[in-house]
C-alpha positions as semicolon CSV with decimal commas, in nm:
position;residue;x (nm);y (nm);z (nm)
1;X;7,361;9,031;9,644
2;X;7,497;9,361;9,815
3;X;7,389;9,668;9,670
4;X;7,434;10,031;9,781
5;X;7,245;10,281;9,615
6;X;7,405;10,677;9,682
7;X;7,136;10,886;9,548
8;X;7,339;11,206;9,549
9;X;7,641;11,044;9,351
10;X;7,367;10,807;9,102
11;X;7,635;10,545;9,166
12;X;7,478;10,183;9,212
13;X;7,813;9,989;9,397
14;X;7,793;9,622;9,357
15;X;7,996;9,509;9,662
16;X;7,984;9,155;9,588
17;X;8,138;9,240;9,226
18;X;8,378;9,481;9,406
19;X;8,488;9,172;9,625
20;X;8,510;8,937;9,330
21;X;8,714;9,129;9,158
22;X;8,969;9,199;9,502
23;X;9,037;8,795;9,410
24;X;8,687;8,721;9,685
25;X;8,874;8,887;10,002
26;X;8,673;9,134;10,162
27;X;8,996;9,221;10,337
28;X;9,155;9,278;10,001
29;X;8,898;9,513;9,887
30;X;8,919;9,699;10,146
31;X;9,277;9,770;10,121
32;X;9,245;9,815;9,786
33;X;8,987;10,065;9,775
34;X;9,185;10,248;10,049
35;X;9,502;10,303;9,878
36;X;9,301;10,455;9,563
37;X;9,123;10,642;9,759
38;X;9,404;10,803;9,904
39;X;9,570;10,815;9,577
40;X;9,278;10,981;9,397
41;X;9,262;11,256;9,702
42;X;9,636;11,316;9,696
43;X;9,628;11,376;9,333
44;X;9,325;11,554;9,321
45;X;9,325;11,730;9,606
46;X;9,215;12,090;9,486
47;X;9,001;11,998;9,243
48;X;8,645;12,083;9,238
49;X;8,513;11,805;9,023
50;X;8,190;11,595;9,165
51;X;8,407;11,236;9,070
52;X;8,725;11,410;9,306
53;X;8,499;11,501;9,625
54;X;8,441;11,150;9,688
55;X;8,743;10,948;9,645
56;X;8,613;10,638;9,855
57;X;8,290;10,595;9,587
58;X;8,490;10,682;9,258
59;X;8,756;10,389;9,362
60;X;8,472;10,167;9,505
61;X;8,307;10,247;9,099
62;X;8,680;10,155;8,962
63;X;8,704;9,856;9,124
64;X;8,383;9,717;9,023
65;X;8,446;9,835;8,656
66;X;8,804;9,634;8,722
67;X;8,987;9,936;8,627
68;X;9,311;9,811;8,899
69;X;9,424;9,509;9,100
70;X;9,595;9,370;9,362
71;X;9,894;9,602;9,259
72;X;9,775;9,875;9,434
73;X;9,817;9,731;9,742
74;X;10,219;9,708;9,710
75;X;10,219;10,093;9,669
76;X;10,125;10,133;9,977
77;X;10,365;9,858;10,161
């Protein structure tokens, strides 16, 4: 099982969850965590908040928690 541990962040990522839930495409998840990444730093982008700094970990964390799917990746089409 794939784990990354970020000490700074206390975030434990569970890639192979992350992939599961990107419907098992690494490809997917990748995509996926992309465009919220993007959309989390366009929204955010002035804000000063520890969860904002790092968009790529906070959606890699909202994946894993399955908090969006594969619609994201039409939003950036």
């Amino acid at each position: 099982m794939s784990r990354i541990d970020f000490e700074n962040k206390v975030a434990s990522i569970d890639i192979q969850k992350c992939v599961i839930n990107a419907g098992n495409s690494r490809y997917d998840m990748c995509l996926m965590v992309t465009a919220r990444a993007r959309e989390i730093r366009h929204t955010h982008r002035s804000s000063q908040q520890p969860e904002h700094q790092r968009p790529i970990i906070t959606a890699l964390l909202e994946l894993q928690n399955g908090e969006f799917d594969k619609d994201i990746i039409l939003k950036i089409k």
